[in-house]
C-alpha positions in Angstrom: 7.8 24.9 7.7 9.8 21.3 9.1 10.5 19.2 6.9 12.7 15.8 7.2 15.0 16.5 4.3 17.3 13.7 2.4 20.8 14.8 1.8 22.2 11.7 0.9 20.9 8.8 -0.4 22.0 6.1 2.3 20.2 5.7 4.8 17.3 7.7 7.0 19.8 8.9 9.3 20.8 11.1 6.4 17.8 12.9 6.8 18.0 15.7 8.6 14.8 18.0 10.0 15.3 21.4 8.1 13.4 24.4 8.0 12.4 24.7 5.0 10.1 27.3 2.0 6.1 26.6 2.7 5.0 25.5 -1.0 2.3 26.8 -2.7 -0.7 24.8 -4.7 -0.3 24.8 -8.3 -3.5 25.1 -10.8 -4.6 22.0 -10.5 -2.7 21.1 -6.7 -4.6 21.7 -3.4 -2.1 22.8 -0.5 -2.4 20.3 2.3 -1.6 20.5 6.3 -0.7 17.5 7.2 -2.1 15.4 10.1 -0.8 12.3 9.6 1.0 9.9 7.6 1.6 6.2 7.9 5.2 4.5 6.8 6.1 2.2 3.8 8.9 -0.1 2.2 9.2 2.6 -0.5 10.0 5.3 2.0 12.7 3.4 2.8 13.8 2.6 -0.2 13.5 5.8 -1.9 16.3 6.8 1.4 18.6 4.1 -0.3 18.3 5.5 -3.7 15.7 3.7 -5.6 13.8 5.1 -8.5 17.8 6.9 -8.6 16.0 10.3 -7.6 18.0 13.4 -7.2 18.6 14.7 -3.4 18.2 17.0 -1.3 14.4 15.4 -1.3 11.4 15.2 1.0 10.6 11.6 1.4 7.4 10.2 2.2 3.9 9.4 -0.1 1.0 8.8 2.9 -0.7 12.0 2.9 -3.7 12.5 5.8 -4.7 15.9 6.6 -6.7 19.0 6.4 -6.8 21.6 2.8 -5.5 25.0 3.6 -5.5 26.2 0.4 -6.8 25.6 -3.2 -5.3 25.8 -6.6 -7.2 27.7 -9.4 -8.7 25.0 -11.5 -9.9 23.0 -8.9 -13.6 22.7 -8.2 -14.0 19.4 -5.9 -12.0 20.5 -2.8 -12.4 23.0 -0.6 -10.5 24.6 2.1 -11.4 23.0 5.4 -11.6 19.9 3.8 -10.4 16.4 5.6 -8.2 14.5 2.9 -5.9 11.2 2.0 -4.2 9.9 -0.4 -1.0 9.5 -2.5 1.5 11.8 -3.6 3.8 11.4 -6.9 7.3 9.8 -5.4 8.9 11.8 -7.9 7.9 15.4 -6.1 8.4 16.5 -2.6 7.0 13.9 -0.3 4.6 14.6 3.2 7.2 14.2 5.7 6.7 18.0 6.0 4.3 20.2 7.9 2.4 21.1 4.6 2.7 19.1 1.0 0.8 20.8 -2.2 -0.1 17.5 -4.4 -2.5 16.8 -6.9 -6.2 17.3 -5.8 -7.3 14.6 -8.4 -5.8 11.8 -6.6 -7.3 12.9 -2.9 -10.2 11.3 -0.8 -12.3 12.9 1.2 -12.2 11.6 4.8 -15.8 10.5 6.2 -17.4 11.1 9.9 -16.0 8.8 11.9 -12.5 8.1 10.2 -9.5 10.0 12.2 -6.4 11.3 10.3 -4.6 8.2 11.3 -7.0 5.5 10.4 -7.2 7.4 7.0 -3.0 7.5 6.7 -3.2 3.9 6.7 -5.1 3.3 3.4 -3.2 5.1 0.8 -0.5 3.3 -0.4 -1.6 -0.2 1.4 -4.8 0.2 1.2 -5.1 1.2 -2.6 -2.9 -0.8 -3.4 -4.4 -4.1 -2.5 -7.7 -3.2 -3.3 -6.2 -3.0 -7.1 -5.2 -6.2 -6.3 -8.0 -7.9 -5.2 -11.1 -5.8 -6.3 -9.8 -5.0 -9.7 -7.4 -7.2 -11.5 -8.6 -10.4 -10.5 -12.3 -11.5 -11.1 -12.4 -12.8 -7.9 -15.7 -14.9 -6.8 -17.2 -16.6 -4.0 -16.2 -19.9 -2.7 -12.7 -19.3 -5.1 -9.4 -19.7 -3.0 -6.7 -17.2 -3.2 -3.4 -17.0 -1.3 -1.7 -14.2 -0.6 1.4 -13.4 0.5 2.9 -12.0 3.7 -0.4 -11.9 5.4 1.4 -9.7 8.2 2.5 -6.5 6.1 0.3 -3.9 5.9 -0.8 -4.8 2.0 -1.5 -8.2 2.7 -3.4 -7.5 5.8 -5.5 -5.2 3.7 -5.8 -7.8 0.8 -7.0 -10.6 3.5 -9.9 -9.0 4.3 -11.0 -7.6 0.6 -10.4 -11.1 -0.2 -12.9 -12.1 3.0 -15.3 -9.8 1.6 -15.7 -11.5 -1.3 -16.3 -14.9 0.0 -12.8 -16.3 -0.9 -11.6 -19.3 0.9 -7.6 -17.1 1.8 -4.8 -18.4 2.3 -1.7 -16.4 3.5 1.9 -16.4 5.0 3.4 -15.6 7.9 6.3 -15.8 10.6 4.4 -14.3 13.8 1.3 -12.8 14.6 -0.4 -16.1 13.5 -3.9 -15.2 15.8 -3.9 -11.7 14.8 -3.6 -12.4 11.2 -6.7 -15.0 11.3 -8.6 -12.4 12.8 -8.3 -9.9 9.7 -10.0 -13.3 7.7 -7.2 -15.6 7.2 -8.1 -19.4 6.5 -4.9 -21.2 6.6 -1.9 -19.1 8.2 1.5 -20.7 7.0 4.4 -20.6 8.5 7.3 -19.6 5.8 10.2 -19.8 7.8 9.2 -23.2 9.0 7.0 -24.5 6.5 7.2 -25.1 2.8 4.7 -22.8 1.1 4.0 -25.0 -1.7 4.0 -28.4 -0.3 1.6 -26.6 2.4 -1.1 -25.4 0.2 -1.2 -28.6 -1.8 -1.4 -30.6 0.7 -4.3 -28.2 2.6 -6.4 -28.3 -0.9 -5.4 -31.8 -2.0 -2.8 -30.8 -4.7 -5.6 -28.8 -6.3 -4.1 -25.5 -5.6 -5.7 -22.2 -5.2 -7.6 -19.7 -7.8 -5.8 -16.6 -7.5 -2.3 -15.8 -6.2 -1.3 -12.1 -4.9 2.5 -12.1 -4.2 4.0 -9.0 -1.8 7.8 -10.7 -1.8 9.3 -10.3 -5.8 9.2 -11.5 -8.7 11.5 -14.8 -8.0 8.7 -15.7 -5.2 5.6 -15.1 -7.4 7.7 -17.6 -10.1 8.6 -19.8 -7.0 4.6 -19.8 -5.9 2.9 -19.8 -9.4 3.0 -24.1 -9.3 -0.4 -23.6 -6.9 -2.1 -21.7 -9.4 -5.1 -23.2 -11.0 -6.6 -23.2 -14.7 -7.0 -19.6 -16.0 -6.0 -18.1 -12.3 -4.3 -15.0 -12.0 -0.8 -14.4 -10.5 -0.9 -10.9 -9.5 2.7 -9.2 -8.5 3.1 -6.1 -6.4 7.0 -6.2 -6.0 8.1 -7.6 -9.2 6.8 -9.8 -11.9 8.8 -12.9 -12.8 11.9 -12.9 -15.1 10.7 -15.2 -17.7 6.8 -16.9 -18.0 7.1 -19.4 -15.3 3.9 -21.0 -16.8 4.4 -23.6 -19.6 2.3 -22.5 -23.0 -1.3 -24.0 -23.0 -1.3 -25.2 -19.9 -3.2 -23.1 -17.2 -3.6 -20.1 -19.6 -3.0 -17.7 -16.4 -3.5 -13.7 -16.1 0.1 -12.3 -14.9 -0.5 -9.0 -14.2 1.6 -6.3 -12.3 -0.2 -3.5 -9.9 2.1 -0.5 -9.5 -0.3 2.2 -7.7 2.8 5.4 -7.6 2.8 5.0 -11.7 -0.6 6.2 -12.3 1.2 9.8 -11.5 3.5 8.7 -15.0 1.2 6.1 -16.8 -2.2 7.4 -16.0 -4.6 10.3 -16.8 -6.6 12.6 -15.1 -9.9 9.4 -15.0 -7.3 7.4 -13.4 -6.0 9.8 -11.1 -9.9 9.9 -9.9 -10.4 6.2 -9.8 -7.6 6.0 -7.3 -9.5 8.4 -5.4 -12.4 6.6 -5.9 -10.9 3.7 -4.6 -9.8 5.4 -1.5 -12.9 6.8 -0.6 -14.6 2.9 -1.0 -11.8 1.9 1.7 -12.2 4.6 4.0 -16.2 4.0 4.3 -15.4 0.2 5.2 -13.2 1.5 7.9 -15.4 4.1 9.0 -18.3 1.6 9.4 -16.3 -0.8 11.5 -15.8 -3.5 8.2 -12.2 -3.0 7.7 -9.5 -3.0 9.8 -6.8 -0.1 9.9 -4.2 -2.3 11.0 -2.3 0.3 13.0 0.4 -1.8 15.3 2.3 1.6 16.1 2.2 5.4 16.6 5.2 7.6 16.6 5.5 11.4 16.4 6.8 13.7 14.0 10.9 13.6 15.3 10.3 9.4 15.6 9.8 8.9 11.4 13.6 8.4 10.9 13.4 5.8 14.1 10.2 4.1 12.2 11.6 3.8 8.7 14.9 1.6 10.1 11.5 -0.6 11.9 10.1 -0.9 8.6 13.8 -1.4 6.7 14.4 -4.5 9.2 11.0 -6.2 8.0 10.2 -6.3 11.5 6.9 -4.5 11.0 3.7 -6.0 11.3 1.0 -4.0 10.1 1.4 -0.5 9.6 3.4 2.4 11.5 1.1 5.5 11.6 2.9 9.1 12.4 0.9 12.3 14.1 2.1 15.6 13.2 
């Protein structure tokens, strides 16, 4: 099979399109063709070096395609069946003709939901709907503001955060018109706007419920001033160095959401409940509720072309791949 192997761990131009062995599904693995696959800021990353993993490597962690064969101990999937969902960042990735993951983790693609819609919820979609839908009791007629409104995450979080009746703020340099559309309240302006003095002044220095930060932990520190009494600061690149919260004072929730490490943290429930998750998502979509967010498709030879797009932050929403 082609694969887009990583010989060096620089840059995606290090990668270079190999023939390489067709794996084989382990006992509890299903052996997947692949479709599609969308492109994140860990693919990139993981080309630099992070997570120092060893090379030569198959990058890539989107996985939208069709079962071709099934491991012994698995009794949920069948061959022929439409799938998403993550693979483990520490194995062989999906940009490859074929990937053999963990069947546990998979979703099952509904009528109505192409490969690339469904490449687009994995790793963005899951990931915010941890955010939004499970670590923050998030109600109606609460604010919440959310971070770089334009990435794929966030523009998945706007709109779970819509859902459930949330008044959402967000940031943003471009795209301002699109990004309401997805549910947005209040679109701010980062690079021309300060962030903080913004939101207080929008709410009357009363600040917002719930804060989900994209950026790092420094900006979730720098935001958490607009949190409100037992609110929850939720960090998806990074929690802060130190408690920027003074003791007894807004008793907040800091909590991290890190969807690769349920494949080193989790269990086999877990593994499901990220399918589960998945499969909530791809219904939305499916019925015309959620957005996929797709702002570019590229071919198979293109995905070293999209992940220096995605590297230069230049990205807004998410770059899908057909096979």
């Amino acid at each position: 099979m082609k694969a887009w192997v990583l010989k060096e761990k620089s840059t995606p131009e290090l990668m270079l399109l190999e023939e390489v062995d067709k794996p084989t599904a382990g006992p509890n693995e299903v052996l997947v063709e692949m479709k599609a696959t969308s492109l994140n800021p860990v693919d990139y990353k993981i080309t630099q070096g992070a997570f120092d993993m060893s090379v030569p490597k198959i990058v890539g962690i989107d996985l939208s395609g069709i079962v071709v064969e099934v491991g012994a101990e698995v009794t949920h999937l069948s061959v022929g069946d439409k799938v998403f969902g993550i693979v483990d960042i520490f194995n062989n990735g999906v940009f490859s003709e074929y990937v053999a993951t963990n069947a546990d983790v998979l979703s099952k693609i509904p009528e109505g939901l192409s490969f690339e819609q469904a490449a687009t919820i994995p790793c963005a979609g899951i990931t915010a709907w941890q955010a939004v839908m499970e670590k923050i009791n998030l109600q109606k007629g609460q604010s919440i503001l959310i971070s770089a409104g334009g990435g794929a995450v966030g523009g998945f979080a706007i709109q779970l955060a819509k859902e459930k009746g949330a008044t959402v703020f967000t940031t943003a340099s471009k795209d301002f018109e699109r990004i309401k559309a997805l549910g947005a309240d209040y679109v701010i302006d980062y690079k021309n706007k300060d962030i903080v003095e913004e939101v207080n002044r929008i709410t009357e220095g009363a600040g917002v419920s719930h804060i989900v930060d994209m950026i790092s932990g420094k900006n979730a520190a720098a935001l958490s001033p607009l949190l409100r009494y037992n609110g929850s600061l939720v960090c998806i690149t990074g929690t802060p160095g130190e408690n920027p919260f003074t003791p007894f004072t807004k008793a907040p929730a800091i909590v991290e959401v890190a969807l690769g490490a349920v494949f080193v943290g989790g269990d086999t429930q877990s593994l499901r409940d990220v399918a589960q998750a998945g499969e909530e998502l791809a219904q939305r979509m499916a019925n015309g509720k959620l957005a996929d967010n797709i702002s570019e498709r590229l071919t198979f030879a293109e995905i070293p072309d999209g992940l220096r797009k995605v590297a230069e932050g230049h990205v807004s929403g998410k770059i899908v791949v057909n096979y």
